[in-house]
N, C-alpha and C positions, 0 to 999 in steps of 0.2 A: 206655398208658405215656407220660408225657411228654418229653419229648427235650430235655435240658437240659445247656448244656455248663459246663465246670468255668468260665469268663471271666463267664457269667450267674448261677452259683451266689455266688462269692467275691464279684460285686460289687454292692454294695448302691444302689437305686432316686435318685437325686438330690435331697435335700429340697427343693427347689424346684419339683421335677416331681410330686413329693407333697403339695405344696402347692398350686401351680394347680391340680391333676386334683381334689382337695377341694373347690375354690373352684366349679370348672363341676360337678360331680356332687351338692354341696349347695347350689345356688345360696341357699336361705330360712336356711340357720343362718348365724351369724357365726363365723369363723372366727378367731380372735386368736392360737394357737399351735399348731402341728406339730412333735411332738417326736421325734427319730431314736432307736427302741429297739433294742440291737445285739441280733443272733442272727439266730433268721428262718429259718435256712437257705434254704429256695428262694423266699421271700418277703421283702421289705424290708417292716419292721411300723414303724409311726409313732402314737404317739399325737397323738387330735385334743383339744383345748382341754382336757385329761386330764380326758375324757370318758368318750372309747370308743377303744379299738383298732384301726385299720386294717390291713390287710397285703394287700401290690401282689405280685403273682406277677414273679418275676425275667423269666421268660421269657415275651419278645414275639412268640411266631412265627406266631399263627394263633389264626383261630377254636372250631378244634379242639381244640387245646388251651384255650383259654380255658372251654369248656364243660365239659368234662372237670372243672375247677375248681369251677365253677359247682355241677354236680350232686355233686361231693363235698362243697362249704361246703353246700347243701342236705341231705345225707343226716346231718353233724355236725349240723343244728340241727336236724333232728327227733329226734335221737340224745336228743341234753344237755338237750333239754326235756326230753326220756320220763325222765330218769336225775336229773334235779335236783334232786329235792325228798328224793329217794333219799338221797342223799349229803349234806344239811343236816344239821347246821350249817357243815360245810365249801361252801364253794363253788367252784362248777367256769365257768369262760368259757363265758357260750354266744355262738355267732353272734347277734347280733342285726339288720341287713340287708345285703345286698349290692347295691353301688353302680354300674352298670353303664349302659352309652350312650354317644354321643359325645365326646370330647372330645378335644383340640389336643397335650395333653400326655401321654398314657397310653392305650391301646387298650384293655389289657385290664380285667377286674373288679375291684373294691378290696371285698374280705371286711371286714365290720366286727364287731368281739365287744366285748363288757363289758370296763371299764376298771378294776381294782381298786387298791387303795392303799395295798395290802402292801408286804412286801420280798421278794424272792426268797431262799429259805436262801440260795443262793451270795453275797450278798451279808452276810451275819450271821456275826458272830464269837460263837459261841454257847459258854457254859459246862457245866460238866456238869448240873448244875440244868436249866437252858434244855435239854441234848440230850436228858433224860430224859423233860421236857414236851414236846418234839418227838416222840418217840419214842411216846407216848402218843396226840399228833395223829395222826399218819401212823397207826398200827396200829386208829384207830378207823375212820380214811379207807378204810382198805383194807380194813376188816372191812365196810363197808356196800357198796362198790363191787363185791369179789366175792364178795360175796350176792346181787347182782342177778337175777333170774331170768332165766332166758337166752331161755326162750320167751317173755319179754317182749320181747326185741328182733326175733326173728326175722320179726317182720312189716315190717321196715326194712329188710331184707335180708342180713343180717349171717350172714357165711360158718360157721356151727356147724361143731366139732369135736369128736372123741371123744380122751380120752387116748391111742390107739393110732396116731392121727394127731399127735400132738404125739413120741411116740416114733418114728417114724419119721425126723417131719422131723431129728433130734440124727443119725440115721445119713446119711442125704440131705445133710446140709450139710457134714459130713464131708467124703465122695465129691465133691462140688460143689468146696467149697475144695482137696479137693487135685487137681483137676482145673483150675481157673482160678486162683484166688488164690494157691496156694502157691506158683504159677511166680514172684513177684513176690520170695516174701521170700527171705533170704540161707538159707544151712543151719542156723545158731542157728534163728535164728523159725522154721524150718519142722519142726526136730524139737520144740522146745516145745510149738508147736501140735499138733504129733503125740500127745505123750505125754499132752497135753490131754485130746484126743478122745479119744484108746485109754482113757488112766483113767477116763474120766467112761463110756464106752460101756460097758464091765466088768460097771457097773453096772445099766444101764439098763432090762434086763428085769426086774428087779425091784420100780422104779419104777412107781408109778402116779400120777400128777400129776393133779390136780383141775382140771378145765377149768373157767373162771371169765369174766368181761370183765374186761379191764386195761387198761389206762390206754397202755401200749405205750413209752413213753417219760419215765416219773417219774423228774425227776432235780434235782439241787438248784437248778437256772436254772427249772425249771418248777414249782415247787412253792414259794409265796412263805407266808408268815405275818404274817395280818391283824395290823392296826396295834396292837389290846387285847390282840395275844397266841392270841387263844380260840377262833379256828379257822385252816384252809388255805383259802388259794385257789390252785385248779388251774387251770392255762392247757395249751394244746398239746397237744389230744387228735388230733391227726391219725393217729397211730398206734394208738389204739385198736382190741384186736381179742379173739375169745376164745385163750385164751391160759394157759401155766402162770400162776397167782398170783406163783413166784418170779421171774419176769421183771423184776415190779413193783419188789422188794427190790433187788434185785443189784447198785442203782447204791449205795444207803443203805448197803448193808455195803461197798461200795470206798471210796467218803467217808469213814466215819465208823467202820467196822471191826467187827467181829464180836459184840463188846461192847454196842454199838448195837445191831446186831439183831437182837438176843434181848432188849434190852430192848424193841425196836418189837413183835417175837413175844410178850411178855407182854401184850401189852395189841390183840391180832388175836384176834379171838373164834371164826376158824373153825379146823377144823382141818387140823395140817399134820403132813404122812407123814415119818416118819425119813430119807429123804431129799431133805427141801426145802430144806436150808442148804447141803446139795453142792451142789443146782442151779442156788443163786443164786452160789456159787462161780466155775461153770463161765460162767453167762453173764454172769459181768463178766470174768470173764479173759478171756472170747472176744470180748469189744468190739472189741478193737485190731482184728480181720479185716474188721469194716467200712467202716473207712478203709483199708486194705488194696485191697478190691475199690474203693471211689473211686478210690484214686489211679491203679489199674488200669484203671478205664471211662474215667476223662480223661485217660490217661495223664501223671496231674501231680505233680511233683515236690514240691510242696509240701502235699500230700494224704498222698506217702509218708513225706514229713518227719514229720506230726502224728503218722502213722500208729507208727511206729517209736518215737516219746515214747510213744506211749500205751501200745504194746508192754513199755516198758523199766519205767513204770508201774505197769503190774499184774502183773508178772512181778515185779518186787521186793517186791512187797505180799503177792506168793503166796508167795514164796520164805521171807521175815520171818515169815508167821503158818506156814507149814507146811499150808498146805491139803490137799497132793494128798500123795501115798503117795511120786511119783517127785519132791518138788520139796524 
C-alpha cells in the first residue's frame, strides 16, 4: 500500500522538473515539447513531443514504494498485450517503457504509454445522432472486453472471483462504511446512504452478476473517440479487475441517463440478468462514499467539499428519474 498524503495527491509534478528528468532519461531522443495533461490522480501525466505519454508518480518517499510502481506498470503491460488485439478496433494504451536511473531532477520511475489523438468524451458536446454512435462504440467495447476468457489471464496473476464473492463484498462495504465513513457525513447523507444499501441489499440474493474483466474506471475523461469517429481509445486501466460488468456502465448512465443505456445495452452482445440496470443504479449513486472515505484518510476539507457536490449530484439524479422504491 503506498503512503500518500492528500498535499502529494492535489499537487501536480512541476513541468520543468518533467522536463529535465525527460532530458537525462532520454538522453538520444530530441525532445522539443512537454505537455501538462490534467488528471493523473496520484501521478502528474505529461505528454512528450505528442508522442507518447508519460506519468511521474506524485510520491517521492523511497525505494519501496517506487518498485511497488514498477512491478504494477509491469504487470499492466503484460495485461494490455495479452487483451489487445482482443479489443480491436477499439484501442486501449499500452505501457510501452519505463524510464528509470539517475537523475538531478526526479528519483522516482517515469511510466510511459502510447499517445493517442482522440478527444476525450468529456471533452465533446455530442448530439443525439453522435450519442447513439457512441452508444454503439462503447457496447461493442464492452462486449469484446467482458468476453475475455478469464483463464487467459490468470497466469498474470489476476485475483479470480466467483459471484458470491462479489455478493458478499455489497454487504461487507456496507458494515465498513457505516463503521468508518458514515462518522464523517452529516444525518441527511448518512440516512440516504442507508436507504441505499438497505434497498439495493433487499435485493441481493437474488442477484447473480456475471463475473467478467472490467476496465474498473470507465468514464467519460477515460474513454476518448478516435479523430474519424470509428472507434474508442481507452486509457487508465489501473483499476482493472474481474468484476461485475455493471461496474463498467454506471458512470455512462449518471452522464448521459437511462436512455443511454439501454441504448449502449442494445448493442452489448452478452447477456444481462434482470437485475443489471439496478446495479449500475446502485454503484453510481454510491460514488459520493469514495471521496467520503478520502477526505476521511486525509482528513481534508476540500476532498469533503467535492465529496458533498458529488453527493448533492447523484442524489438529485436519483431523486428526478425515480430509481429506488424509497427516493
Amino acid at each position: 500500500m503506498l503512503n500518500i498524503t492528500e498535499e502529494q495527491l492535489v499537487t501536480p509534478i512541476a513541468l520543468d522538473i518533467a522536463y529535465q528528468t525527460l532530458l537525462e532519461r532520454l538522453p538520444e531522443r530530441s525532445i522539443e515539447k512537454v505537455r501538462y495533461l490534467p488528471g493523473g490522480g496520484s501521478f502528474s501525466v505529461f505528454a512528450l513531443n505528442n508522442e507518447m505519454v508519460t506519468r511521474f508518480p506524485k510520491f517521492l518517499t523511497g525505494h519501496e514504494e517506487f518498485q511497488i510502481v514498477e512491478e504494477q506498470f509491469q504487470f499492466e503491460k503484460l495485461v494490455m498485450n495479452a487483451i489487445y488485439s482482443l479489443l480491436a478496433p477499439h484501442q486501449v494504451a499500452r505501457p510501452t517503457s519505463l524510464l528509470s536511473g539517475p537523475s538531478q531532477s526526479f528519483p522516482g520511475p517515469v511510466l510511459c504509454y502510447e499517445l493517442f489523438d482522440g478527444t476525450p468524451i468529456s471533452q465533446l458536446s455530442l448530439d443525439h445522432a453522435q450519442q447513439r454512435h457512441m452508444a454503439a462504440l462503447l457496447g461493442d467495447f464492452f462486449s469484446r472486453l467482458h468476453s475475455i476468457d478469464r483463464a487467459r489471464l490468470a497466469a498474470f496473476g489476476f485475483f479470480d472471483v466467483e459471484p458470491e464473492y462479489l455478493k458478499q463484498g455489497w454487504f461487507d462495504s456496507f458494515e465498513r462504511n457505516r463503521q468508518t465513513t458514515f462518522q464523517l457525513l452529516n444525518d441527511e447523507e448518512r440516512t440516504w446512504f442507508t436507504h441505499l444499501y438497505e434497498d439495493f441489499l433487499a435485493d441481493a440474493t437474488a442477484m447473480q452478476p456475471r463475473v467478467a474483466l472490467c476496465h474498473g474506471d470507465c468514464t467519460v475523461e477515460n474513454v476518448m473517440l478516435a479523430t474519424d469517429h470509428s472507434h474508442l481509445q481507452v486509457i487508465d486501466w489501473d483499476d482493472m479487475q474481474f468484476d461485475d460488468p455493471a461496474r463498467d456502465f454506471c458512470e455512462w448512465l449518471g452522464d448521459f441517463g437511462e436512455g443511454f443505456l439501454h441504448s449502449l445495452l442494445d448493442h452489448y452482445t452478452l447477456q444481462v440478468d434482470p437485475f443489471f440496470v439496478q446495479r449500475a443504479k446502485f454503484y453510481y449513486c454510491r460514488i459520493p462514499l469514495l471521496y467520503f472515505a478520502m477526505a476521511q484518510q486525509y482528513e481534508s476539507s476540500r476532498f469533503l467539499t467535492y465529496a458533498r457536490g458529488k453527493y448533492m449530484e447523484n442524489r438529485e439524479k436519483c431523486h428526478q428519474q425515480g430509481w429506488f422504491r424509497w427516493s
